[in-house]
RONUMI-808670 format. One line per field, with one value per residue: residue number from 1; residue in one letter; x, y, z of N, C-alpha, C in turn. Coordinates in Angstrom, 1 decimal. Layout:
// residues N
resi NUM,...
resn a,...
n_u X,...
n_v Y,...
n_w Z,...
ca_u X,...
ca_v Y,...
ca_w Z,...
c_u X,...
c_v Y,...
c_w Z,...
END
This chain:
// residues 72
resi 1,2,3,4,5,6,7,8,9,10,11,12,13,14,15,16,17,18,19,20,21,22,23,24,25,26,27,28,29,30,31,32,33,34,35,36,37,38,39,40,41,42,43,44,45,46,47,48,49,50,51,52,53,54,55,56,57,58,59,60,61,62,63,64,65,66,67,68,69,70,71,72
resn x,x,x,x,x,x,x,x,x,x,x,x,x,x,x,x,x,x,x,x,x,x,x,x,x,x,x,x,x,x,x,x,x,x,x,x,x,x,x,x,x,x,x,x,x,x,x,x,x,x,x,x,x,x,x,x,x,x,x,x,x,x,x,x,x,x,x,x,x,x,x,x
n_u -2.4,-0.4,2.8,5.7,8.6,7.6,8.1,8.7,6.7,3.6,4.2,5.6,3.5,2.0,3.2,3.1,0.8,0.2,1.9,0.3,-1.6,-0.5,0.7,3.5,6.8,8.7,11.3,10.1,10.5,9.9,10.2,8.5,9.0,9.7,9.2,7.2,5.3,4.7,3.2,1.0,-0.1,-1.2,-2.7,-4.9,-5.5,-5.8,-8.5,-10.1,-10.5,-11.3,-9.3,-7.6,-4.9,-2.6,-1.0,-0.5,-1.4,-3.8,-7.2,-8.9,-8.2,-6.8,-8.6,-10.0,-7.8,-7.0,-10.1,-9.5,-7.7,-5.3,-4.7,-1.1
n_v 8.8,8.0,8.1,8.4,8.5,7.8,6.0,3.1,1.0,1.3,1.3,-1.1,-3.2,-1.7,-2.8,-5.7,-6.5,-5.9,-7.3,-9.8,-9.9,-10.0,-8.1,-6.7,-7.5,-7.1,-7.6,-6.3,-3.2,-1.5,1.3,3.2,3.8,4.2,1.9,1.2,2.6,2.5,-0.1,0.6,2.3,0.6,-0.9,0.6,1.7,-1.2,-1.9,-0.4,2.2,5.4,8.3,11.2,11.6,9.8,6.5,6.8,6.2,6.3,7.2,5.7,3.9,2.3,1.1,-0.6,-2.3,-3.2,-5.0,-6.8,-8.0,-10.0,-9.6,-8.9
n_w 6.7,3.9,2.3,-0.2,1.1,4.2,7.0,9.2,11.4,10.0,7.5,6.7,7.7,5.4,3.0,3.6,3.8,0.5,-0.3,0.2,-1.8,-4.0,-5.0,-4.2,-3.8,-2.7,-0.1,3.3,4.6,5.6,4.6,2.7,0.1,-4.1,-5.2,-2.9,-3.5,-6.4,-6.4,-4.7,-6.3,-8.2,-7.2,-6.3,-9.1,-10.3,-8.6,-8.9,-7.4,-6.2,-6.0,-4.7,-4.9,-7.2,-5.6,-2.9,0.0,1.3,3.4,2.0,0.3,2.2,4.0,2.5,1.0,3.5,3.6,2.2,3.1,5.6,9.0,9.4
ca_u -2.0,1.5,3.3,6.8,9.1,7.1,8.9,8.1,5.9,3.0,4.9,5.8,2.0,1.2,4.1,2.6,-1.0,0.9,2.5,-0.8,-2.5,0.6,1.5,4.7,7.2,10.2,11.0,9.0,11.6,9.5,10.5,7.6,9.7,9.1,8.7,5.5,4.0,3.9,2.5,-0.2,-1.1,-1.3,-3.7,-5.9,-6.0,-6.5,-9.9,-11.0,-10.4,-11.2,-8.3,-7.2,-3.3,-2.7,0.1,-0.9,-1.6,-5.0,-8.1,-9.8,-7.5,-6.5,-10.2,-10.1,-6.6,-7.6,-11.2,-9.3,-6.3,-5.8,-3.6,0.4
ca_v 8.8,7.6,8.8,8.3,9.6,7.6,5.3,2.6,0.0,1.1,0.8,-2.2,-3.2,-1.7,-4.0,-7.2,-6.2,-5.9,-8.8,-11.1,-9.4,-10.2,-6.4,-6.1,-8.7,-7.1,-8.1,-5.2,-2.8,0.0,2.4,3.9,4.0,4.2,0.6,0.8,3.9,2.2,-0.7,1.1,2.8,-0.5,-1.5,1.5,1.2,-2.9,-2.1,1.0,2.9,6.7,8.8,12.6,10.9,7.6,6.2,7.8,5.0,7.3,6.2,5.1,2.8,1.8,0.4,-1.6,-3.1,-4.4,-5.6,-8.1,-9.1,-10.1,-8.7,-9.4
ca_w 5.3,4.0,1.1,-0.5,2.3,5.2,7.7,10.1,11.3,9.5,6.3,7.0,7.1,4.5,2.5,4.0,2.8,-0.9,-0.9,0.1,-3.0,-5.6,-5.9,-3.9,-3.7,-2.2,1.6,4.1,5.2,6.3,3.7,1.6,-1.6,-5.3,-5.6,-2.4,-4.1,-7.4,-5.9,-4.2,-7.3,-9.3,-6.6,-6.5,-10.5,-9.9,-7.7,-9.0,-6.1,-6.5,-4.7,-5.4,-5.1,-7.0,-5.0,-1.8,0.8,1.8,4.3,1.6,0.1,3.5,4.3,0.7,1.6,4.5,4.0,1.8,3.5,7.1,10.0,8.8
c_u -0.5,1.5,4.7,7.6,8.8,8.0,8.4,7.3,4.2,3.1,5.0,4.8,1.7,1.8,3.5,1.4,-0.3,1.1,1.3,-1.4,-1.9,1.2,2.8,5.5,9.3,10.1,10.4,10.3,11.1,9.7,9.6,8.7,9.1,8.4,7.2,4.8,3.0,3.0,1.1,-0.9,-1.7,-2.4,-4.9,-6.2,-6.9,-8.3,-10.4,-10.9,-10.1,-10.2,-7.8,-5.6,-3.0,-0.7,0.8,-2.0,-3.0,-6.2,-9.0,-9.5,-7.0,-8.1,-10.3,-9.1,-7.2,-8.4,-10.8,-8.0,-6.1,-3.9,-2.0,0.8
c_v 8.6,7.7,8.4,9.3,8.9,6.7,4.7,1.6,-0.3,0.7,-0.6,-3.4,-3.5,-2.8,-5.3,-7.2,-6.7,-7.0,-9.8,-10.8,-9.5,-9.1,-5.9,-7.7,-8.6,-7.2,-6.5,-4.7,-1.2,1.5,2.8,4.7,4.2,2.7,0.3,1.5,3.3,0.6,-0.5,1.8,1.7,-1.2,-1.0,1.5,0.2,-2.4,-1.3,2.5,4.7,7.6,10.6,12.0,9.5,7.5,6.3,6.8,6.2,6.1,5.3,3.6,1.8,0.8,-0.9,-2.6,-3.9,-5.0,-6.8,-8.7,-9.5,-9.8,-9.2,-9.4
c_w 5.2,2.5,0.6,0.4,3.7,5.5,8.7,10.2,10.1,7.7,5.7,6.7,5.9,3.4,2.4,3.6,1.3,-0.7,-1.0,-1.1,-3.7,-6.2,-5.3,-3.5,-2.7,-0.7,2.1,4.8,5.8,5.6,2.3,0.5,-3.0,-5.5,-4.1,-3.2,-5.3,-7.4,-5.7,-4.9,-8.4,-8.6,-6.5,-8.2,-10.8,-9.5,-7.4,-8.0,-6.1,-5.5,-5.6,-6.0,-5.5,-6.4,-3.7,-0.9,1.8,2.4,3.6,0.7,1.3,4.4,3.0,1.2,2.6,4.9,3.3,1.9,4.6,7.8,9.8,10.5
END
C-alpha cells in the first residue's frame, strides 16, 4: 500500500501507470505527493473502484491500474 508520505521506485510506477491513463502528467519523481494522491483518487472515482481510502494507492486499485496499463 502507498500513501502520501511514500518514496521510491514503486512510486515511481505507480506515476508511469498515471500518466498512460491521462491522470498524472507531472515528470515521475518518486514522491507520493498531493498531486499522486489526487490523481489516484480521480482514478478510483474514474473506474468505480470501491476503497475504504480514496487516494490510497491500495491492492485493489493496484490490480485495476495495471490490468490496463503495461510495465513502465
Amino acid at each position: 500500500m502507498l500513501r502520501r508520505g511514500s518514496e521510491g521506485a514503486e512510486v515511481v510506477e505507480l506515476e508511469l501507470r498515471l500518466t498512460q491513463v491521462g491522470l498524472y502528467s507531472r515528470k515521475a519523481a518518486g514522491h507520493y505527493d498531493e498531486g499522486v494522491e489526487d490523481a489516484v483518487a480521480a482514478y478510483q472515482w474514474q473506474r468505480g473502484v470501491q476503497v475504504a481510502e480514496h487516494g490510497v494507492y491500495d491492492l485493489v486499485t493496484r490490480e485495476r491500474l495495471e490490468s490496463e496499463t503495461s510495465q513502465p
